[in-house]
C-alpha positions in Angstrom: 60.8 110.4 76.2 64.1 109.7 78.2 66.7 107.9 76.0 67.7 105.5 78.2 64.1 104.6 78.4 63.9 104.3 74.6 66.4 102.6 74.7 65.3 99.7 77.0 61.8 99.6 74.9 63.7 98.9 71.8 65.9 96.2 72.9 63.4 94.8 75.1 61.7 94.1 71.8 65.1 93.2 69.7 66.0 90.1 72.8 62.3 89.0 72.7 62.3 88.9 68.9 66.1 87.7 69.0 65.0 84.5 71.3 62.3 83.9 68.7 64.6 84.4 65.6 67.2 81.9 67.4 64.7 79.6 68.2 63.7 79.6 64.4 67.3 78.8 63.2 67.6 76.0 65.5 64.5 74.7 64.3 65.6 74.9 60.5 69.1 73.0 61.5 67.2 70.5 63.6 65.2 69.3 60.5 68.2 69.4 58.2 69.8 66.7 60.9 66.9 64.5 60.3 67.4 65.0 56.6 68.7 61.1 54.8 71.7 62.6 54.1 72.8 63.6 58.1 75.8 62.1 59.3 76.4 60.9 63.3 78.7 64.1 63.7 76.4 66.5 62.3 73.8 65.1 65.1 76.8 65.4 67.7 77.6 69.3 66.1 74.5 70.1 66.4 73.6 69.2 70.2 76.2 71.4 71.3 75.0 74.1 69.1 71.9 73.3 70.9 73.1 74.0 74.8 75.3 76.7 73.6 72.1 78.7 71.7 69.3 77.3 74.2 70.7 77.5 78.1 74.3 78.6 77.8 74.6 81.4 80.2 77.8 82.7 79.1 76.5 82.9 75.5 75.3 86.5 74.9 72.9 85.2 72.0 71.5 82.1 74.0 67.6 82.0 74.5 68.2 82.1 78.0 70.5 85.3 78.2 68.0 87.3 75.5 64.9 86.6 77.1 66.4 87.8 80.9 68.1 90.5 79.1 64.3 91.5 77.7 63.1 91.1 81.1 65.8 93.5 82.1 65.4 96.1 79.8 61.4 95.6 80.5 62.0 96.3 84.3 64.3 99.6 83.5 61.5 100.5 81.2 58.1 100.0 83.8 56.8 103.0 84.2 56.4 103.4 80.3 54.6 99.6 79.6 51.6 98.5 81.2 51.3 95.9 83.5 49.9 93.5 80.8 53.3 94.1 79.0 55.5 93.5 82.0 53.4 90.8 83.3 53.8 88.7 79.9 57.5 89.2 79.5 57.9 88.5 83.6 56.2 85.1 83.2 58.0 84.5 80.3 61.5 84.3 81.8 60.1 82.5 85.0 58.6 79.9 82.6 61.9 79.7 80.8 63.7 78.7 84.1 61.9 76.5 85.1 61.7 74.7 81.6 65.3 75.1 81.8 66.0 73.0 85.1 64.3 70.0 83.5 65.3 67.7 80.5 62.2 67.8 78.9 63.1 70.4 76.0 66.4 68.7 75.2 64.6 65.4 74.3 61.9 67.2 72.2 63.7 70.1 71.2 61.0 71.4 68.6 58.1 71.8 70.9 60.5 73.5 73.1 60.8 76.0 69.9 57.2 76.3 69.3 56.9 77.3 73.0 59.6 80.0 72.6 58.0 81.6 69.7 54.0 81.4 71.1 55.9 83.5 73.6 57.3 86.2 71.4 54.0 86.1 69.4 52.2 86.6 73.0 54.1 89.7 74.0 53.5 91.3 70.4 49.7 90.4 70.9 49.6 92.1 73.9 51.9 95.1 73.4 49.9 95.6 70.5 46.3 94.8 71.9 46.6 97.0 74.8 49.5 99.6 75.0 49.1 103.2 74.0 50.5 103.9 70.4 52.8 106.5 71.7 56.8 106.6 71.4 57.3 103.7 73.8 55.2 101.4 71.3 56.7 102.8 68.2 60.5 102.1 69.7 59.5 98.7 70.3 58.0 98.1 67.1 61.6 99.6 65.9 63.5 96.6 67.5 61.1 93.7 66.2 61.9 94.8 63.1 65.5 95.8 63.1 66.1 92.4 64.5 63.4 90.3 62.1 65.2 92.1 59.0 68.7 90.4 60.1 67.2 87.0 61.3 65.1 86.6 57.7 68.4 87.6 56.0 70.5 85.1 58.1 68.0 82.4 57.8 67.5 82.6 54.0 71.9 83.0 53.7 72.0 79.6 55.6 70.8 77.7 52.5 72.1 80.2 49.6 75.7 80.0 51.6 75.8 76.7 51.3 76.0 76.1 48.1 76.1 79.1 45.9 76.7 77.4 42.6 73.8 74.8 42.9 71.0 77.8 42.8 69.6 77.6 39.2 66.4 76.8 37.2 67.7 74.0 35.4 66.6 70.6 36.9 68.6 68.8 34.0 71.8 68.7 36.1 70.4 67.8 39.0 69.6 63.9 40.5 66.3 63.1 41.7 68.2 62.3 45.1 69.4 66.4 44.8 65.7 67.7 43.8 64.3 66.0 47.2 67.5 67.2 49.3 66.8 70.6 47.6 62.8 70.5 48.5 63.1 69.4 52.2 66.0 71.9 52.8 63.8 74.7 50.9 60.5 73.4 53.7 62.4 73.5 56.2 63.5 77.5 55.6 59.9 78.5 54.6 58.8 77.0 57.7 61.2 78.5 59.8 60.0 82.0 58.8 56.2 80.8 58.7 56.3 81.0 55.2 55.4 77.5 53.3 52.1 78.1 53.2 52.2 81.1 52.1 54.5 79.9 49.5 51.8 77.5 48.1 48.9 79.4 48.4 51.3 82.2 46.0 52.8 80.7 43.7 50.9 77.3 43.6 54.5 75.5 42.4 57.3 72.9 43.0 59.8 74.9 45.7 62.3 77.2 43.5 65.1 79.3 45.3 64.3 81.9 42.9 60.7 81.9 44.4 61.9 81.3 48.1 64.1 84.4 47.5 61.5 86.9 46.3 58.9 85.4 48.8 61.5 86.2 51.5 63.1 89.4 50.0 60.6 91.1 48.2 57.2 90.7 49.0 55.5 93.3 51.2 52.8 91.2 52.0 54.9 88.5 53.5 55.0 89.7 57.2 58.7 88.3 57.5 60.2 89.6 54.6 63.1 92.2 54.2 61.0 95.0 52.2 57.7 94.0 55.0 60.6 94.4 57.6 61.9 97.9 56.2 58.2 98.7 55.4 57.6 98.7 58.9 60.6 100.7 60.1 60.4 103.4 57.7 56.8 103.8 59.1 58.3 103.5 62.6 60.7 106.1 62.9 58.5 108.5 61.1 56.6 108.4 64.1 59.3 109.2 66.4 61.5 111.5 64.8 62.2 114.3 62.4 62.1 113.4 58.9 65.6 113.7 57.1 68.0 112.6 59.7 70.5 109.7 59.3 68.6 106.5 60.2 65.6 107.5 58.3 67.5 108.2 55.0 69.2 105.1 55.3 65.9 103.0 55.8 64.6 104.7 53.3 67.1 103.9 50.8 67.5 100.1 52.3 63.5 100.0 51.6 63.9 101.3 48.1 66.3 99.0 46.7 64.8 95.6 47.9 61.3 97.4 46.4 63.0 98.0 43.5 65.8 95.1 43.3 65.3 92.8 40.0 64.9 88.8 40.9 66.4 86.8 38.0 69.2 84.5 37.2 71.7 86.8 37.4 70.5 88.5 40.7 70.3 84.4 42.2 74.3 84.1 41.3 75.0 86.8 43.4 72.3 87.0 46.4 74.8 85.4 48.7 76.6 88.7 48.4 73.4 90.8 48.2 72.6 89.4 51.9 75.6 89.5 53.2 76.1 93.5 52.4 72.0 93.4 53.9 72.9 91.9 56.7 76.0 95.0 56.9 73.1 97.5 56.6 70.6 96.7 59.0 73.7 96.5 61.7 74.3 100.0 60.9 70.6 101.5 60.8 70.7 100.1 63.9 73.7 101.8 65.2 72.2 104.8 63.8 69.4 104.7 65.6 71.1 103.9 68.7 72.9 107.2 67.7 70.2 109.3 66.9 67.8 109.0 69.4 68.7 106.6 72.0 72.0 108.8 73.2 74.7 106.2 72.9 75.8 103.3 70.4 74.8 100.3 72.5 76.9 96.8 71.7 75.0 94.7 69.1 75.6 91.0 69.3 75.1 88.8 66.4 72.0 87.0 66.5 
């Protein structure tokens, strides 16, 4: 396969996940704005972080400017998706224009998000439904889990960055007041990853941010977590390349230590750290890979 078409496939799947993953993050700061605690200029903050991340068309990481970027990199790409695949991404952009010329998804922001992410779980659906499982579909599978790795990671910093010191077992130095803060915040980031039902069907228990953490990091049966995400990179680029090259030693050793990585009180001091130098990483398997087999070292924006 050409490498500029690799290329496209894989960041055709990176913007479509990326406008999900944004989508996602809004959604978790919406419900902390409705949160009892929420001032007036945390509700003004963030409706400008909402036209800036939604329909800004100057902001690289907007919804707008990843799914047209997608639909870009899909058009480049044509001769190696079917039409299904083009067809689904195609509407999806037209859709998004024309949702965008109304007010309708600024008053009701959320369903605007559920709408987003149906999307990005409709191309999936159908890429995986009906394409061939050749290189094109293994580069795509490539960027939805580059980019899902460093949204989960992001989204799971959000609350741990926070407040670093507040992140212990002990509810004996906590208020009742804090306990329910803690629990809607907690909701509100297993829901943004798909992941509070999960959480109770699991573990069956009040919300912990030791849990959240494992659930999130560690479990390889959780579809959005960091070792699921790795999981199914590693399994990825052993379908498109040599073994033993850059990229696949360095997924490979990123996949061992979150398998391997010990959850406990100590580890839950220091995960703000322990995501950031994640987050560090998966930028740099993805330059790799960029390297390696898509010919050039392609500008990543931060989500």
């Amino acid at each position: 396969m050409l490498s500029r078409t690799a290329d496209s496939l894989f960041w055709m799947a990176r913007y479509i996940e990326r406008a999900e993953n944004t989508a996602r993050q809004l959604d978790v700061q919406r419900q902390a704005v409705l949160l009892p605690s929420a001032f007036v200029v945390q509700n003004a903050t963030y409706e400008q972080l909402l036209l800036e991340l939604v329909s800004d068309p100057n902001n690289p990481s907007s919804i707008r400017n990843s799914i047209s970027a997608a639909r870009e990199n899909c058009r480049i790409a044509r001769n190696s998706v079917n039409t299904d695949v083009w067809e689904t991404v195609n509407a999806t952009w037209l859709e998004l224009q024309s949702l965008l010329s109304q007010t309708a998804w600024h008053k009701d922001p959320g369903e605007f998000f559920e709408w987003v992410k149906t999307r990005s779980h409709l191309f999936r659906g159908v890429a995986i439904g009906t394409m061939l499982k050749d290189e094109a579909f293994h580069f795509m599978r490539l960027g939805t889990f580059i980019e899902r790795a460093d949204s989960t990671a992001r989204i799971l910093d959000s609350k741990f960055d926070f407040n670093p010191a507040e992140f212990t077992d002990s509810v004996s130095a906590e208020t009742n007041s804090d306990q329910r803060m803690d629990y809607y915040y907690w909701a509100s980031i297993l829901r943004a990853v798909s992941a509070f039902d999960i959480y109770r069907r699991v573990y069956r228990d009040v919300v912990s941010s030791r849990r959240v953490a494992e659930l999130l990091i560690q479990r390889p049966d959780m579809p959005r977590s960091l070792l699921a995400c790795l999981n199914e990179v590693c399994i990825n680029l052993d379908a498109v390349g040599d073994r033993g090259n850059e990229s696949q030693r360095l997924a490979g050793k990123l996949r061992a230590d979150l398998q391997f990585l010990r959850i406990d009180a100590e580890f839950e001091r220091e995960i703000h750290s322990f995501l950031q130098r994640f987050l560090e990483q998966i930028y740099y398997l993805g330059i790799c890979i960029s390297s390696e087999y898509l010919g050039h070292q392609r500008q990543q924006s931060a989500a």
